[in-house]
MARBA-3410 file (N, C-alpha, C, O; in Angstrom, 1 decimal):
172
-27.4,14.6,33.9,-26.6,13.8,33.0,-27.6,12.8,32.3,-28.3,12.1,33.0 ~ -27.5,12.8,31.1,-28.2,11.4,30.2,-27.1,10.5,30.0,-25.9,10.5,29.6 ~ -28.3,9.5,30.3,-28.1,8.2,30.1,-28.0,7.2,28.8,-28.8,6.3,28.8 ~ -27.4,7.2,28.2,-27.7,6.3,27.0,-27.7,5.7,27.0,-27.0,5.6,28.1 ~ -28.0,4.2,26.5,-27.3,3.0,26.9,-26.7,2.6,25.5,-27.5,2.9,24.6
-25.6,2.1,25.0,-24.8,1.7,24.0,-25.0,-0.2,24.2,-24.7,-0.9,25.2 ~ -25.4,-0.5,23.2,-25.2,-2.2,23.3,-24.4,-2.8,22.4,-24.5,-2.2,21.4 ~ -23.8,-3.8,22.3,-23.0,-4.7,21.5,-24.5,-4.1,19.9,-24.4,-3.3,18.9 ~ -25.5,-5.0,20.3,-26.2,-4.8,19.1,-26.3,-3.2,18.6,-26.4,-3.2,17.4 ~ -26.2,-2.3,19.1,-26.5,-0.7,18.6,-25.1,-0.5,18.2,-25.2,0.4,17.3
-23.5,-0.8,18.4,-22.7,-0.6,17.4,-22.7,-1.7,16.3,-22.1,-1.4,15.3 ~ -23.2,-2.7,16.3,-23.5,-3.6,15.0,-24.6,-3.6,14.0,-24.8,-4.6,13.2 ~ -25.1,-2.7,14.2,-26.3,-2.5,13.4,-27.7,-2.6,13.5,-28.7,-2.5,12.8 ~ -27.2,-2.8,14.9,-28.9,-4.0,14.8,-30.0,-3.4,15.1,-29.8,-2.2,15.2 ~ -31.2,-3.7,15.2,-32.5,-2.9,15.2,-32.5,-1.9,16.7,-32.3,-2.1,17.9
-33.0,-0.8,15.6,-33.0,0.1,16.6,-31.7,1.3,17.1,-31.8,2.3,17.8 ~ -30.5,0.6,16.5,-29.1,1.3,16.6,-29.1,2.7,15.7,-30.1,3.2,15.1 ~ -27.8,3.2,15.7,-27.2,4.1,14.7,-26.5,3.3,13.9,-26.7,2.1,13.9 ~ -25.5,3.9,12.8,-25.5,2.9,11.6,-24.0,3.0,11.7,-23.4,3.6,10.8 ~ -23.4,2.4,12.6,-22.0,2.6,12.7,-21.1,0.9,12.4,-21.4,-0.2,12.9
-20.3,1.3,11.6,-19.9,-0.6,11.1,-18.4,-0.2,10.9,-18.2,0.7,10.2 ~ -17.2,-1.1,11.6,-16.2,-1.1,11.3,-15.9,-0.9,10.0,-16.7,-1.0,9.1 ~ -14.6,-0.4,9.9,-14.2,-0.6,8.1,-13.3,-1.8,8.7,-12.7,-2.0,9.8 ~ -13.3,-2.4,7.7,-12.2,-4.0,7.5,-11.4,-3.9,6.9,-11.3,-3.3,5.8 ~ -9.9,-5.0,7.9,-8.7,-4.4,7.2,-8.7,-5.7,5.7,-7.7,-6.0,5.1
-9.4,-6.1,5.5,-9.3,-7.1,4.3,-10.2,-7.3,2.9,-10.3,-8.2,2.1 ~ -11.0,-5.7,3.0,-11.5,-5.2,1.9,-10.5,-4.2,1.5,-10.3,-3.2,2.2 ~ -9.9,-4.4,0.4,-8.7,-3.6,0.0,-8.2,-4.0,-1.1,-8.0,-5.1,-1.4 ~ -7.8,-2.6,-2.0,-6.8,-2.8,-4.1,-6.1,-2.0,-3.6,-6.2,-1.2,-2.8 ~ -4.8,-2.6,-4.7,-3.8,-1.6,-4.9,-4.1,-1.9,-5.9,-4.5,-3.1,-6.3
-3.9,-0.8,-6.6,-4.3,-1.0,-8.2,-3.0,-0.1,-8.9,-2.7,1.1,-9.0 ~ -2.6,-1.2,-9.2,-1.2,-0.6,-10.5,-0.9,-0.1,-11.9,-1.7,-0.4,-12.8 ~ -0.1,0.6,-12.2,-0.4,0.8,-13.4,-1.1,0.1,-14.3,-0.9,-1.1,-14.6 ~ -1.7,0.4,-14.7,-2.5,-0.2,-16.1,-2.0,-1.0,-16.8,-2.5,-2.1,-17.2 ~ -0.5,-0.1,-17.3,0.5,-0.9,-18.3,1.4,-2.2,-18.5,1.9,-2.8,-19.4
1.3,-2.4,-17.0,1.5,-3.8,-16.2,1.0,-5.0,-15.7,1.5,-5.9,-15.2 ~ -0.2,-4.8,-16.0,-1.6,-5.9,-16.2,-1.3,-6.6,-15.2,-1.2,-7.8,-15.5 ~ -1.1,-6.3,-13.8,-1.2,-7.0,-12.5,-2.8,-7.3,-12.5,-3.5,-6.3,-12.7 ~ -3.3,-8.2,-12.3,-4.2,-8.5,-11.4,-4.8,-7.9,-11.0,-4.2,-6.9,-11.3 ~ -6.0,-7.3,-10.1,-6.0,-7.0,-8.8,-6.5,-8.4,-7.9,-6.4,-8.3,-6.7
-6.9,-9.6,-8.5,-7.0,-10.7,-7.4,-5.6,-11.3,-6.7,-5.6,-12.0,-5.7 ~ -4.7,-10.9,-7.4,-3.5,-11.4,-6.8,-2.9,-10.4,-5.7,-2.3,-10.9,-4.8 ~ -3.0,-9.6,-5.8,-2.9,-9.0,-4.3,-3.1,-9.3,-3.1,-4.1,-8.7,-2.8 ~ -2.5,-10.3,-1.7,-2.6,-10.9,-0.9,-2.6,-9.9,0.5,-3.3,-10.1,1.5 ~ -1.5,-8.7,0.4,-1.2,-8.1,2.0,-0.7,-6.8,1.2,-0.3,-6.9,0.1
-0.7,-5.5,1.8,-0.2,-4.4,1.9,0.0,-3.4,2.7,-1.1,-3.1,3.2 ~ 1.0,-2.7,3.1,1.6,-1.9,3.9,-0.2,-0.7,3.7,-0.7,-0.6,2.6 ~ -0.9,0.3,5.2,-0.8,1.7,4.7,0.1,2.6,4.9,1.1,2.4,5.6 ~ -0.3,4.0,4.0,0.8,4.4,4.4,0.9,5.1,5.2,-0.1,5.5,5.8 ~ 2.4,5.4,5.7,2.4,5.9,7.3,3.3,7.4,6.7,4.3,7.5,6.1
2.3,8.6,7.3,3.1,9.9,7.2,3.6,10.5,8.5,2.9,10.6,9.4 ~ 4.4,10.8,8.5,5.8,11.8,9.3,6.1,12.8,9.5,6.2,13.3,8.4 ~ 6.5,13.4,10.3,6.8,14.8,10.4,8.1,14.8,11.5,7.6,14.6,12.6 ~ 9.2,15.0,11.6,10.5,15.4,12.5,9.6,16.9,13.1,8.7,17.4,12.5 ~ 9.9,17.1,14.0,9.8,18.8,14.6,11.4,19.3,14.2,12.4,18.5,14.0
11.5,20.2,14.2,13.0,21.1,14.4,12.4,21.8,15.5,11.2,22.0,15.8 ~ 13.4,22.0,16.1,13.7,22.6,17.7,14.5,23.9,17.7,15.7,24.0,17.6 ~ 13.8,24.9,18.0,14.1,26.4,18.2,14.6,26.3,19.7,13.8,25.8,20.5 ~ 15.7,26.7,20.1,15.9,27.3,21.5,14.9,28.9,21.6,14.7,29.5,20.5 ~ 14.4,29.4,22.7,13.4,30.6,22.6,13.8,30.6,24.2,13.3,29.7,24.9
15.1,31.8,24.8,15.1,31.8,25.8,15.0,30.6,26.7,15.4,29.6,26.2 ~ 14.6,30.5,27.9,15.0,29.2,28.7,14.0,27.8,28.4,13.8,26.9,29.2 ~ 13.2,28.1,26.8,12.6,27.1,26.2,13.1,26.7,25.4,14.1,27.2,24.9 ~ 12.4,25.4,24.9,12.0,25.1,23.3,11.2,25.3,22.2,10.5,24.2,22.0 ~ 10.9,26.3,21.2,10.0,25.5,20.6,10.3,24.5,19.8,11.4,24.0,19.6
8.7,24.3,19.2,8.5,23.2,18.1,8.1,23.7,16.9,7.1,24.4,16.9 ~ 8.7,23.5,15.7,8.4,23.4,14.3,8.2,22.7,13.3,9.1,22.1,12.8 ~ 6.7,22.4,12.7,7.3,21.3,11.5,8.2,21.5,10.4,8.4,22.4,9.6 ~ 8.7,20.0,10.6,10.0,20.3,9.1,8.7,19.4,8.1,7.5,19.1,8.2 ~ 9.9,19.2,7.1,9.1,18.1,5.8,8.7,17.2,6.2,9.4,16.5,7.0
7.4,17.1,5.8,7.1,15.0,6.1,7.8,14.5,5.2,8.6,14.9,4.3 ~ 7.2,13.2,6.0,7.8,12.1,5.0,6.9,10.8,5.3,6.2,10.5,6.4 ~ 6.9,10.2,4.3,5.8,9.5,3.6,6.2,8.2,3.7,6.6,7.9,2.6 ~ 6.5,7.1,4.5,7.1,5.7,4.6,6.7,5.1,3.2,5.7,5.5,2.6 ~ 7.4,4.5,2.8,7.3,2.9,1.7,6.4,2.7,2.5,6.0,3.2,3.6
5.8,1.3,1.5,5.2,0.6,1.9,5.4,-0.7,0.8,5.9,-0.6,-0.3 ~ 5.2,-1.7,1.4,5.5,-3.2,1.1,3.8,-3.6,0.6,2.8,-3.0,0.9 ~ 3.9,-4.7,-0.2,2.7,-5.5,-0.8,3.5,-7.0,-0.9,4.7,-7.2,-0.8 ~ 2.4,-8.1,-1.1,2.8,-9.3,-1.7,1.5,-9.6,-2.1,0.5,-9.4,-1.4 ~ 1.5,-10.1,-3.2,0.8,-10.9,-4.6,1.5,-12.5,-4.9,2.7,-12.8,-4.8
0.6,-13.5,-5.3,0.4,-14.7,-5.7,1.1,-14.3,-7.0,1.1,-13.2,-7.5 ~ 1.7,-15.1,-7.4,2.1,-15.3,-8.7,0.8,-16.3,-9.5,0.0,-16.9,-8.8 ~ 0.6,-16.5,-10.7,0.2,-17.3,-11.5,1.3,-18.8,-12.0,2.5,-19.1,-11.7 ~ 0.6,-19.4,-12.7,1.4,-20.7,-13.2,2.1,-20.1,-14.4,3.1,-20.8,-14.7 ~ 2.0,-19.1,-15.1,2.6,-18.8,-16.0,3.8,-17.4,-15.6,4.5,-17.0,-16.5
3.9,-17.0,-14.6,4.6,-16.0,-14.0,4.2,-14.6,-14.5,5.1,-13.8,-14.5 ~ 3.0,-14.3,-14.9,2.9,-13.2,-16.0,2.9,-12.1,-14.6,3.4,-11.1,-14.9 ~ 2.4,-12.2,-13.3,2.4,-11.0,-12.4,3.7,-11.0,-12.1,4.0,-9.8,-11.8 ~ 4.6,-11.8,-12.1,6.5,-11.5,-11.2,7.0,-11.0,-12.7,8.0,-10.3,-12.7 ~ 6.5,-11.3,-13.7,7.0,-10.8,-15.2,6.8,-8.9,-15.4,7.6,-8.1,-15.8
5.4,-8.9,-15.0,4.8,-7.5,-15.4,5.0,-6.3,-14.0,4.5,-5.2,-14.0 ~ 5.9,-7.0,-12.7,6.3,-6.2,-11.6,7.7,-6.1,-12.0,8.4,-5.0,-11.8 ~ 8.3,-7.3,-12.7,9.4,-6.9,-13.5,10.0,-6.0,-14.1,11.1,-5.5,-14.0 ~ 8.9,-5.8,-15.1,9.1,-5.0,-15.8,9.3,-3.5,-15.4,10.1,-2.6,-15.8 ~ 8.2,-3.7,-14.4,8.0,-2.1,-13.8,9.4,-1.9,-13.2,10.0,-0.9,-13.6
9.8,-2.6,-12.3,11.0,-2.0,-11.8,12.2,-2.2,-12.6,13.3,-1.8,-12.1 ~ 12.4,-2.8,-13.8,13.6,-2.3,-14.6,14.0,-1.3,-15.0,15.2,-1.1,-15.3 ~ 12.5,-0.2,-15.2,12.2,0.4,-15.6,13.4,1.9,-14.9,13.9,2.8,-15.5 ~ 13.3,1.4,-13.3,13.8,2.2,-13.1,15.4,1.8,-12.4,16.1,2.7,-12.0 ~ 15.7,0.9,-12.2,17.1,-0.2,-12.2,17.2,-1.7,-12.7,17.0,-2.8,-12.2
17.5,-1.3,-14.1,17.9,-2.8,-14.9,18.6,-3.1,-14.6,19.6,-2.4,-14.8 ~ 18.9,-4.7,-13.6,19.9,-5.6,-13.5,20.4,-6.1,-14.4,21.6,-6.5,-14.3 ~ 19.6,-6.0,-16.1,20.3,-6.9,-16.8,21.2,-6.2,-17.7,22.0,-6.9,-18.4 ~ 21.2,-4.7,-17.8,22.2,-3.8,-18.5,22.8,-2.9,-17.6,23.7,-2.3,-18.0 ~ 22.3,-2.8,-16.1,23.2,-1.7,-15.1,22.8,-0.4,-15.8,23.8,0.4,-15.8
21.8,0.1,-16.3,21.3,1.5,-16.6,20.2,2.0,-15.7,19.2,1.2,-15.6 ~ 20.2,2.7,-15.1,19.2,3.4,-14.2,18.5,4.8,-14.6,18.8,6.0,-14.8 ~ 17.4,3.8,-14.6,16.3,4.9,-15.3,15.6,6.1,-14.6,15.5,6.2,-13.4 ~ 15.2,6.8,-15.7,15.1,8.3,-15.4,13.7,8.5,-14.8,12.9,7.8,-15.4 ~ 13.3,9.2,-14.1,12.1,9.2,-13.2,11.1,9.4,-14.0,10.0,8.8,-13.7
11.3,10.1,-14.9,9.5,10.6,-16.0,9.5,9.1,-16.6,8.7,9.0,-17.5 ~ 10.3,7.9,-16.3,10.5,6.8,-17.1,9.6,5.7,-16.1,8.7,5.0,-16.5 ~ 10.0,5.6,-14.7,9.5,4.9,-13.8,8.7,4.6,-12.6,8.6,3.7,-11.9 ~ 8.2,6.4,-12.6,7.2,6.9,-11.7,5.6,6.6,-12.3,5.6,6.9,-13.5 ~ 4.9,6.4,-12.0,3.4,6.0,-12.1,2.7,6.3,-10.8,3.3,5.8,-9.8
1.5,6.9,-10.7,0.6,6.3,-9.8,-0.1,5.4,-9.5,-0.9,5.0,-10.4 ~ -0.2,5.1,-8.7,-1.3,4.0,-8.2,-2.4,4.3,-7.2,-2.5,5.4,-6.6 ~ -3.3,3.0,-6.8,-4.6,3.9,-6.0,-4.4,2.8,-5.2,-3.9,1.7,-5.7 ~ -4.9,2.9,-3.6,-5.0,1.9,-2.9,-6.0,2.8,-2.7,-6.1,4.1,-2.7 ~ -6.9,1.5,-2.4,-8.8,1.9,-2.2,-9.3,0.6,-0.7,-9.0,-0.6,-0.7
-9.7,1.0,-0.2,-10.3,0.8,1.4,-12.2,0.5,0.7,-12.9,1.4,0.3 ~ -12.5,-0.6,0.7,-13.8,-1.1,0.5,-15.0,-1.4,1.3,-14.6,-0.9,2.3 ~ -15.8,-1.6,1.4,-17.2,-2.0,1.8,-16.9,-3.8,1.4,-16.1,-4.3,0.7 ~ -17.8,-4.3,2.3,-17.6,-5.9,1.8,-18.2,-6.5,0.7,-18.3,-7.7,0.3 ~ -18.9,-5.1,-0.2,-19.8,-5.4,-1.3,-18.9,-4.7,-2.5,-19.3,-4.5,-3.7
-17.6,-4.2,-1.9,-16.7,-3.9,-3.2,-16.9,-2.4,-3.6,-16.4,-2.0,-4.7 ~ -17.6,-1.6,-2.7,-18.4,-0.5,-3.3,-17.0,0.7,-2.3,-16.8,0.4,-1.1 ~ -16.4,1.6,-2.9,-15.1,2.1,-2.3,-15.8,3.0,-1.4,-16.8,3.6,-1.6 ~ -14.6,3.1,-0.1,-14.8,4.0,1.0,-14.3,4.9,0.9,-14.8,6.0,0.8 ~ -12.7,4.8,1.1,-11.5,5.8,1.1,-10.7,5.3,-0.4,-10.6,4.2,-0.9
-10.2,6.6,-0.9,-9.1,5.6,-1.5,-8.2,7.0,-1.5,-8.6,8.2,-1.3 ~ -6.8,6.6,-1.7,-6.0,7.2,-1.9,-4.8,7.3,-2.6,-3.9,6.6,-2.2 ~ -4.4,8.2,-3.6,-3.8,8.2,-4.9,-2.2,8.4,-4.5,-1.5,9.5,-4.5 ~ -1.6,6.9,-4.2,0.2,7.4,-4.3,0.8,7.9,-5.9,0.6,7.6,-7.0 ~ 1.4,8.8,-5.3,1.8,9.5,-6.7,3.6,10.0,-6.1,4.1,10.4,-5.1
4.0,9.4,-8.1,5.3,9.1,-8.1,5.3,8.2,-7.5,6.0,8.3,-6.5 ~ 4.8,6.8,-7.6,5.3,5.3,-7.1,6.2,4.5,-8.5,6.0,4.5,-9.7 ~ 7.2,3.8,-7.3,8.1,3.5,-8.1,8.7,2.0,-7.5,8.9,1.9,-6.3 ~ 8.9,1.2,-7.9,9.5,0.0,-7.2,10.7,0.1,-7.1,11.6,0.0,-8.0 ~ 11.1,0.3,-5.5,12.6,0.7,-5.1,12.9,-1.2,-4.6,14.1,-1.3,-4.5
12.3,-2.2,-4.4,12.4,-3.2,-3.9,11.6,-4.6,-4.5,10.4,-4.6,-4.5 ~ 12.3,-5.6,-5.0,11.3,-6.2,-5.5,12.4,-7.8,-5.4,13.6,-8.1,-5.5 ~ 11.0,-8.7,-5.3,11.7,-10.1,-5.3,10.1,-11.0,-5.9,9.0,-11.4,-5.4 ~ 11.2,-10.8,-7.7,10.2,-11.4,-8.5,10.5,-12.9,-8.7,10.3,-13.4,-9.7 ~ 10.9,-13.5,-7.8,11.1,-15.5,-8.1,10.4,-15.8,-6.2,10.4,-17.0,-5.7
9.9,-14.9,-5.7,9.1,-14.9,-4.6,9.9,-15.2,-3.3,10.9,-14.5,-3.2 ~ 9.6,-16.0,-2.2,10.6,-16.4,-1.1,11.3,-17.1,-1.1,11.8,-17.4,0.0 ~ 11.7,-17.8,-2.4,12.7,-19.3,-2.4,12.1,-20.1,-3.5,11.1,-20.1,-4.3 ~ 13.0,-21.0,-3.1,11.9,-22.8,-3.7,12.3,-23.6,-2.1,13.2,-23.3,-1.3 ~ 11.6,-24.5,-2.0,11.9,-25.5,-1.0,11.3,-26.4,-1.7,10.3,-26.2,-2.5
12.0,-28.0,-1.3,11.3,-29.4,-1.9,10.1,-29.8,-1.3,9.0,-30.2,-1.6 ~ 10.7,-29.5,0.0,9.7,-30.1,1.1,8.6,-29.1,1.3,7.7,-29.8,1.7 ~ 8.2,-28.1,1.1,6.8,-27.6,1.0,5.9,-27.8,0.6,5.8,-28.3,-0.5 ~ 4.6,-27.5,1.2,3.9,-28.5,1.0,2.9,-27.4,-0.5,3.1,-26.2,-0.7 ~ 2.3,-27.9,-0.9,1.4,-27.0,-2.3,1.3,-25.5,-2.1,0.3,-24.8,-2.2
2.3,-25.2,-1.8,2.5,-23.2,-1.4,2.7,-22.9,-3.0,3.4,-23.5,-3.7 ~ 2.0,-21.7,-3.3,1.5,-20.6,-4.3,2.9,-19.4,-4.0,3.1,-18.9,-2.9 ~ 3.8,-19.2,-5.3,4.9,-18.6,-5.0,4.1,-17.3,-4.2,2.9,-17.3,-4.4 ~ 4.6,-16.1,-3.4,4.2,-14.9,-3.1,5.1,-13.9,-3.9,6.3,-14.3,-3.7 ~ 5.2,-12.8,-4.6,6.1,-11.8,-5.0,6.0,-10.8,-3.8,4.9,-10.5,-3.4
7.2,-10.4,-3.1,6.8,-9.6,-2.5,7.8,-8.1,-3.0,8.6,-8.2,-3.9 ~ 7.8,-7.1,-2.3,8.0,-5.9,-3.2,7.7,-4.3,-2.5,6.6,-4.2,-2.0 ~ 8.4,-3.4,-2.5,8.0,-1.9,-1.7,8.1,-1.3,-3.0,8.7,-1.6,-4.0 ~ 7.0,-0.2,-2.5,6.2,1.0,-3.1,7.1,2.4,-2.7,7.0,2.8,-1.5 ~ 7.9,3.0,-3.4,8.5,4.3,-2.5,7.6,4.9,-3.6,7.3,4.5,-4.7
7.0,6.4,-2.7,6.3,7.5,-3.6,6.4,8.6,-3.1,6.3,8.8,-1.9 ~ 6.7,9.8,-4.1,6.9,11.5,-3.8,5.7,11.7,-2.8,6.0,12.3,-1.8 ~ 4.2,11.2,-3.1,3.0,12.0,-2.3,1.8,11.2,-2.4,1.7,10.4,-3.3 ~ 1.0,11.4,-1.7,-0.2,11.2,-1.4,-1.2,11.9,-1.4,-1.1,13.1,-1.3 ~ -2.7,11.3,-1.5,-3.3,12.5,-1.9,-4.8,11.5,-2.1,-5.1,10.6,-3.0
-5.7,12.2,-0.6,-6.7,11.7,-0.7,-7.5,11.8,-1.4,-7.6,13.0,-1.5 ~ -8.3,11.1,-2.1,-9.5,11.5,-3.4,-11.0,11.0,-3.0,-11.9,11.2,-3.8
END
């Protein structure tokens, strides 16, 4: 049997190691439609995404088997800073009227309010690692005046927060 020896310094880089470096969960875009001129600095937290599969269950004689059925692709939630001028809770607004207007009760048609987007996994020098293309994203959930008002708070920055439902994924 060999011996290796593994040290704190040889998974962190250090002289002499292999070149193995955490990915960090706080280099990260979601990058939105275009049309909607979010930011990407205002993006604060986001959901990944989480895929699924049910089994179906075959009886086979005095067993079971197992089968996959359809996945399924969880939502995923984000929250973004607003600005002093509200133009990000304005331009997420828009997006999701797009596909249920509160202000006329018309519910819009999917080639109307599906878009893709990219959530991209980074390097701490901004240079992308993974990224991955939700497609057919749509805002099924959204709270564009953020978590309230309170008096008593102390200099808090509104948050929008808001879910992502999408047909698929698809690593690039």
């Amino acid at each position: 049997m060999v011996n290796v020896p593994i040290t704190a310094c040889h998974i962190a880089g250090g002289k002499g190691s292999g070149s193995y470096e955490g990915r960090r969960k706080n280099n990260f875009l979601l990058v939105f439609p275009a049309q909607f001129d979010v930011a990407r600095w205002t993006l604060q937290r986001c959901d990944a995404p989480t895929l699924s599969n049910s089994p179906i269950r075959i009886p086979y004689g005095n067993q079971e088997k197992k089968m996959p059925s359809a996945g399924e692709i969880d939502d995923i939630t984000f929250a973004c800073f607003d600005d002093m001028e509200g133009k990000v809770s304005t331009a997420l607004y828009n997006w999701y009227k797009l596909g249920n207007n509160p202000e006329t009760g018309e519910v819009g048609e999917a080639k109307d309010c599906k878009f893709d987007c990219t959530l991209i996994s980074a390097k701490p020098n901004g240079e992308a690692v993974k990224q991955w293309k939700l497609l057919g994203a749509w805002l099924s959930q959204l709270s564009p005046l953020g978590d309230g008002f309170d008096m008593g708070a102390k200099q808090e920055i509104v948050m929008i927060t808001g879910t992502i439902t999408m047909d698929g994924i698809k690593e690039e």
